[in-house]
Backbone as CSV, one residue per row, in Angstrom:
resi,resn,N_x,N_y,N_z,CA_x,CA_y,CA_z,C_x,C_y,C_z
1,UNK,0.825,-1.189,0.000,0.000,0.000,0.000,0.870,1.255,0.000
2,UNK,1.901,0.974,0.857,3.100,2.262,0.585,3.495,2.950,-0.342
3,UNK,3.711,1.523,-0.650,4.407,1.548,-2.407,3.442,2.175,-3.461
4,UNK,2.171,1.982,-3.218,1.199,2.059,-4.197,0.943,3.795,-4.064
5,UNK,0.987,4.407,-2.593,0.843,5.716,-2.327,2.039,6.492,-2.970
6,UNK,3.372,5.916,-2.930,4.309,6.376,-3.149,5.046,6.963,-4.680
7,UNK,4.035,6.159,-5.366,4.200,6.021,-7.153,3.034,6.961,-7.467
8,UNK,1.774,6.839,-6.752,0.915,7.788,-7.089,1.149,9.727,-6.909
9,UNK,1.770,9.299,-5.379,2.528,10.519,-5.117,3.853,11.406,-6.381
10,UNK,4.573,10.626,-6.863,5.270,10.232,-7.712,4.985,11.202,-9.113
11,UNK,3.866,10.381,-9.692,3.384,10.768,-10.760,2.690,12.176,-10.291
12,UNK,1.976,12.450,-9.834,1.389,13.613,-9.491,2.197,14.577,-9.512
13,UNK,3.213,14.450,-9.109,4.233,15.767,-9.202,4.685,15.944,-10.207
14,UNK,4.589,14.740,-11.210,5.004,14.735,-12.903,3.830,15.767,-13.768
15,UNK,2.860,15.293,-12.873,1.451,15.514,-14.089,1.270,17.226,-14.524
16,UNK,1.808,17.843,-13.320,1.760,19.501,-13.722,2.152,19.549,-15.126
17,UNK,3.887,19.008,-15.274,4.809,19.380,-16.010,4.431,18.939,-17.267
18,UNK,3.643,17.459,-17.573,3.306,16.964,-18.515,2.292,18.526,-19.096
19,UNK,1.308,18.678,-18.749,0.733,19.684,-19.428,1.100,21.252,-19.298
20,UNK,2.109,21.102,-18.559,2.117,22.938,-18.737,2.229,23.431,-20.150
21,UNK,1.898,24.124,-20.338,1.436,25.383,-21.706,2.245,26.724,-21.336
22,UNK,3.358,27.225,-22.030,3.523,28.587,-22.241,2.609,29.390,-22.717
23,UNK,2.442,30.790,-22.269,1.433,31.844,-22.934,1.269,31.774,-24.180
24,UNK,2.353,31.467,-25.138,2.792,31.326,-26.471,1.631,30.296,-26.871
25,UNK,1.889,29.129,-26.619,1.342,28.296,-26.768,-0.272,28.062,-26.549
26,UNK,-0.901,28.769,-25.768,-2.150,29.091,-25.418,-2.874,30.525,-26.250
27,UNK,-1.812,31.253,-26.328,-2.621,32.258,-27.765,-3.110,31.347,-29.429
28,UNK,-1.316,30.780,-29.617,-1.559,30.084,-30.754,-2.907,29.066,-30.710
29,UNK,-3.072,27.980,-29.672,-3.902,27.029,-30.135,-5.409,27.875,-30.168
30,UNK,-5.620,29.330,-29.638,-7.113,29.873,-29.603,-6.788,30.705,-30.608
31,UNK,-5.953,31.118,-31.227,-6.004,31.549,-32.677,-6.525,30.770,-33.406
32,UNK,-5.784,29.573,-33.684,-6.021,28.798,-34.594,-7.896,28.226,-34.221
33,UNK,-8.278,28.180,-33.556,-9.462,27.407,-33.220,-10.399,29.198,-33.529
34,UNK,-10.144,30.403,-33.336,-10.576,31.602,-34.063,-10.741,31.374,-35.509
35,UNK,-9.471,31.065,-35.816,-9.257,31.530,-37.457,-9.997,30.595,-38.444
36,UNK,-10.112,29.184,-37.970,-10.104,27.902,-38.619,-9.468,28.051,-39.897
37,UNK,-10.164,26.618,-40.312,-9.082,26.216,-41.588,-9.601,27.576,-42.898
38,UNK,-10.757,27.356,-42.647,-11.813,28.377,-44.165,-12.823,29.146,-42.970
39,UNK,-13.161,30.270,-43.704,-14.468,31.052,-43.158,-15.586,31.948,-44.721
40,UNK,-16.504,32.296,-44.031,-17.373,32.599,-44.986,-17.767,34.096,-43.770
41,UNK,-18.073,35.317,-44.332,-18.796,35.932,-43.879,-19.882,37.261,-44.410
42,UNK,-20.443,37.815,-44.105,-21.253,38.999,-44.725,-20.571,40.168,-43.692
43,UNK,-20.358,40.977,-44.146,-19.801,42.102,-43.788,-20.598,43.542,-44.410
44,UNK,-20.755,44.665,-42.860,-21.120,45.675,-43.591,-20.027,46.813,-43.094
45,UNK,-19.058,47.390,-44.176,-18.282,48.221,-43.490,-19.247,50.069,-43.283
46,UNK,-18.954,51.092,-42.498,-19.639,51.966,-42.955,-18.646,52.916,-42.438
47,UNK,-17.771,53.980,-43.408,-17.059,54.522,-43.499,-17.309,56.142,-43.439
48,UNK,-17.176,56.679,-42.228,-17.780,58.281,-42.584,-16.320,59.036,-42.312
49,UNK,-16.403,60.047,-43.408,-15.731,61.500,-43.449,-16.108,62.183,-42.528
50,UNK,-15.389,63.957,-42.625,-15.973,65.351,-42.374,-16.998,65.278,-43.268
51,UNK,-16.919,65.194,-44.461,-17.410,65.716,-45.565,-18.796,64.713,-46.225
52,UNK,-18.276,63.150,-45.858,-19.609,62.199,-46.207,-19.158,61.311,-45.621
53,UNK,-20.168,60.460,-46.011,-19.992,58.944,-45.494,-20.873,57.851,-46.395
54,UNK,-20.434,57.003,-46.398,-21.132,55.497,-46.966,-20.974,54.482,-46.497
55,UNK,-21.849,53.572,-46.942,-21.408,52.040,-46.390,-21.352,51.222,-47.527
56,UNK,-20.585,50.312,-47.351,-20.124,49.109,-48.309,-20.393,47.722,-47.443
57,UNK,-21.225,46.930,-48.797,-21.631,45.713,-47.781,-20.353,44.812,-48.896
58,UNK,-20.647,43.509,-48.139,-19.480,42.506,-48.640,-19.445,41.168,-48.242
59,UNK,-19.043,40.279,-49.314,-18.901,39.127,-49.037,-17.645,38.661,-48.968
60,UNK,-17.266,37.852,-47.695,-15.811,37.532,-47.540,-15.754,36.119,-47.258
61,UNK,-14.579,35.415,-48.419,-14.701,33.560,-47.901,-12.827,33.959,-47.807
62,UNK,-12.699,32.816,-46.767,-10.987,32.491,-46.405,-11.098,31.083,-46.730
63,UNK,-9.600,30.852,-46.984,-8.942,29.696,-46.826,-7.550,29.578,-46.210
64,UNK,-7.541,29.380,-45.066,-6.227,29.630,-44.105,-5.704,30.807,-44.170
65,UNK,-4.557,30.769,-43.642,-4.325,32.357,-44.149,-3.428,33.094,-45.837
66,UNK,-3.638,31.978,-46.199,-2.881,32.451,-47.577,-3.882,32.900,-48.827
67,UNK,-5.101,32.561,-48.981,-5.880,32.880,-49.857,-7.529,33.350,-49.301
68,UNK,-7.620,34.603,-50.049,-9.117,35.446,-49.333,-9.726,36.020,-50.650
69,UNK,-11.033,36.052,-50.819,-11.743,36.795,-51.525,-12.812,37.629,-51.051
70,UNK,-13.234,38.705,-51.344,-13.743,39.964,-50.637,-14.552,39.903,-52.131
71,UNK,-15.783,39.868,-51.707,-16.529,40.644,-53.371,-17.651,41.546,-52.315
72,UNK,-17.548,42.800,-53.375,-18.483,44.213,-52.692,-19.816,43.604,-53.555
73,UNK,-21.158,43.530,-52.662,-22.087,43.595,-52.957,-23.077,45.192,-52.827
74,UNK,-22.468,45.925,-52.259,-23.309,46.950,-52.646,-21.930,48.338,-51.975
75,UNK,-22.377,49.399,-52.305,-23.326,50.095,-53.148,-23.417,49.136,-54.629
76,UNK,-24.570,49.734,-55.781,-24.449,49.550,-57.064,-23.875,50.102,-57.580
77,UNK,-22.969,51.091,-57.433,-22.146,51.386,-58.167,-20.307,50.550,-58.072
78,UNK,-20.705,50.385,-57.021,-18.978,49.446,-56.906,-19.724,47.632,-56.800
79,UNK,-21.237,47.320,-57.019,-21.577,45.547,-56.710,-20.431,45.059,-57.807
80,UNK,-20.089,43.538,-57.109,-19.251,43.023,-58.478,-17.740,43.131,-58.109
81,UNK,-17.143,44.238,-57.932,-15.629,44.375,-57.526,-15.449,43.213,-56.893
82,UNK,-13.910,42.774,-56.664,-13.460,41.304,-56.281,-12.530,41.611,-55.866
83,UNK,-11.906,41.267,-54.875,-10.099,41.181,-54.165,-10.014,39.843,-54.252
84,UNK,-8.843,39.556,-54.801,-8.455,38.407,-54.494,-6.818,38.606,-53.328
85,UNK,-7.118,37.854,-52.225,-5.483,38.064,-51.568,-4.876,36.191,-51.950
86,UNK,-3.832,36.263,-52.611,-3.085,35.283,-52.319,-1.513,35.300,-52.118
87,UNK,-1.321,34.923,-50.930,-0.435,35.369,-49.709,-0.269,36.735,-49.808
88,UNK,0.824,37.342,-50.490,1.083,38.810,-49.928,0.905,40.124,-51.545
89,UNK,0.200,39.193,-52.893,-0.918,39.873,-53.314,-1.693,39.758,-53.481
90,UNK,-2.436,41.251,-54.257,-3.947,41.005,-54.187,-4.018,41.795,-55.666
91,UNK,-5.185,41.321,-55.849,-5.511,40.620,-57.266,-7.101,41.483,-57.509
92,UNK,-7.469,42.751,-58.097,-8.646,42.957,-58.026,-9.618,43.049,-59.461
93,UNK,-10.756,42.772,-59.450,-11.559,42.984,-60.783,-12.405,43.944,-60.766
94,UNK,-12.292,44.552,-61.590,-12.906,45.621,-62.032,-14.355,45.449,-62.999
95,UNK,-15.335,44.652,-62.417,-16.550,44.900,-63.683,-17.145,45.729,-64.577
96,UNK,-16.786,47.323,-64.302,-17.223,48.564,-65.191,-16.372,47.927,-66.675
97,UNK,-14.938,47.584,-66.138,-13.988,47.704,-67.269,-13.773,46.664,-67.591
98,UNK,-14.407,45.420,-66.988,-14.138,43.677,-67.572,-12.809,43.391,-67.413
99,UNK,-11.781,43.443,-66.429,-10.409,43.285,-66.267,-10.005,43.083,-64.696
100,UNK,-8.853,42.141,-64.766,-8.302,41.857,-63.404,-7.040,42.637,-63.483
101,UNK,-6.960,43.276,-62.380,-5.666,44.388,-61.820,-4.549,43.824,-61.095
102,UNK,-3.636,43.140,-60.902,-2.715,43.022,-59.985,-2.244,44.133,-59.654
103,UNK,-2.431,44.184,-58.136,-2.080,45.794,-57.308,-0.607,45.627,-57.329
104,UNK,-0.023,46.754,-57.579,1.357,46.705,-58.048,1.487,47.753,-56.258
105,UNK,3.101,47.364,-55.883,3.559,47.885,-54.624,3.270,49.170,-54.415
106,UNK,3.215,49.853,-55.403,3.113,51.388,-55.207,1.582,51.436,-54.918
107,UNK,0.650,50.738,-54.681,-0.032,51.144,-54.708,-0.906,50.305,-53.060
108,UNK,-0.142,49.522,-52.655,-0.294,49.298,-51.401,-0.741,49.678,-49.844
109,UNK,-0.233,51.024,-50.404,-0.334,51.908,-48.556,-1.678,52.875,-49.607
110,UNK,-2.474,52.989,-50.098,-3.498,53.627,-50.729,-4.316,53.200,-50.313
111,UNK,-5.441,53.673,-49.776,-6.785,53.411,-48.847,-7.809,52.552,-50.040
112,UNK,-8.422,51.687,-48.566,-8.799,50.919,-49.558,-10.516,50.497,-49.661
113,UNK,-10.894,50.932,-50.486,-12.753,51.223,-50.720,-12.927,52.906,-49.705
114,UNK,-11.766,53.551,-49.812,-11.801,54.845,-49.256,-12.312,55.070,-48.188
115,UNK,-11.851,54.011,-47.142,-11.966,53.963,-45.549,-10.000,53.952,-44.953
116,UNK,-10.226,53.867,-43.542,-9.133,53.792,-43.629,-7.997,52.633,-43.469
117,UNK,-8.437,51.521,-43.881,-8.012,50.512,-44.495,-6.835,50.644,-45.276
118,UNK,-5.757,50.067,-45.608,-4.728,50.605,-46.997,-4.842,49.032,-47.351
119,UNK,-4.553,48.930,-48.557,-4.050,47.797,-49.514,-3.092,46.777,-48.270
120,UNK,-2.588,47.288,-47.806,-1.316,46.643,-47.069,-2.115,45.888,-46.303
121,UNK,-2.664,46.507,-45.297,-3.420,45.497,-44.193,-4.352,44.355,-44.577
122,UNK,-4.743,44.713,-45.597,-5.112,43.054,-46.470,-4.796,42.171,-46.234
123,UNK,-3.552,42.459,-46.639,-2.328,40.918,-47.016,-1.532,40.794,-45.840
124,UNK,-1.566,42.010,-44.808,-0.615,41.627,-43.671,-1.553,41.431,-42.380
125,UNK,-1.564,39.941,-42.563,-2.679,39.297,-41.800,-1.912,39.821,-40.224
126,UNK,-2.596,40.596,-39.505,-1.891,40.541,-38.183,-1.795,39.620,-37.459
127,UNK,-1.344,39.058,-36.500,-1.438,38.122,-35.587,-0.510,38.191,-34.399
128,UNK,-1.847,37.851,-33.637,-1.870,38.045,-32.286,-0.713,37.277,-31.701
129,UNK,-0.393,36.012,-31.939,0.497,34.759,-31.720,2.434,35.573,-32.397
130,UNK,2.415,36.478,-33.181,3.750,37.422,-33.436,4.126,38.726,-33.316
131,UNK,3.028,38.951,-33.026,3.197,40.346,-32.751,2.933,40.980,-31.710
132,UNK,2.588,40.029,-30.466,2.542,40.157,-28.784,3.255,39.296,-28.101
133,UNK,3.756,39.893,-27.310,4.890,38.768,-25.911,3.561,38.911,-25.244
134,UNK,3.318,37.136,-24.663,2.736,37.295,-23.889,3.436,36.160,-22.627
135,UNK,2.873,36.532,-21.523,3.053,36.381,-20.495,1.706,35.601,-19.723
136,UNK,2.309,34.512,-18.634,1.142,34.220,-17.737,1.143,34.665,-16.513
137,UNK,-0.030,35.552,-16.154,-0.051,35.904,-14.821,-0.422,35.106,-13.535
138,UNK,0.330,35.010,-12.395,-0.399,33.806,-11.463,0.185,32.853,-10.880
């Protein structure tokens, strides 16, 4: 019975260590369970000036983080437009003019559907898991 207390005792002092998790490690796995593999969503952005304001509605599907499509469903004057992001460009169509644009660098930090969005933040998926030290408190 000693023996039997003594191994149980034993392991128990193991079992913390078996699961401890760094902070690191606990952002990443609730990112990933955030982000999933694909997403689908409806989006309404609504962008106001001094001077005006509008809203832009939108349809957005992901596939991990390397490939995204954004199509503007309204206003009618921009329905139809398309972003394509795959990895770090983006790829847009123009329906007035029947043509796909590859956004060339210069044109990156340029606001984008004239909010304050730029081209850049598109493609530079932030993340929480590289771009924060985190720490556990406790």
């Amino acid at each position: 019975m000693k023996r039997i207390f003594i191994t149980c005792l034993f392991f128990s002092a193991l079992l913390p260590g078996l699961f401890a998790q760094t902070a690191t490690e606990i952002i990443r796995r609730a990112d990933q369970k955030l982000r999933g593999e694909s997403s689908y969503s409806e989006l309404r952005m609504t962008i106001q000036r001094p001077d005006w304001s509008r809203e832009v509605t939108m349809k957005s599907w992901s596939l991990g983080d390397e490939l995204a499509l954004i199509l503007i469903t309204g206003p009618a004057r921009d329905r139809g437009t398309a972003f394509l992001k795959r990895d770090r460009e983006i790829w847009n169509w123009q329906p007035t003019i029947d043509r796909t644009i590859k956004m060339p660098p210069s044109m990156m930090m340029q606001s984008w559907m004239g909010s304050d969005f730029t081209n850049d933040d598109l493609v530079r998926e932030s993340s929480t898991v590289v771009d924060y030290t985190h720490t556990l408190l406790g």
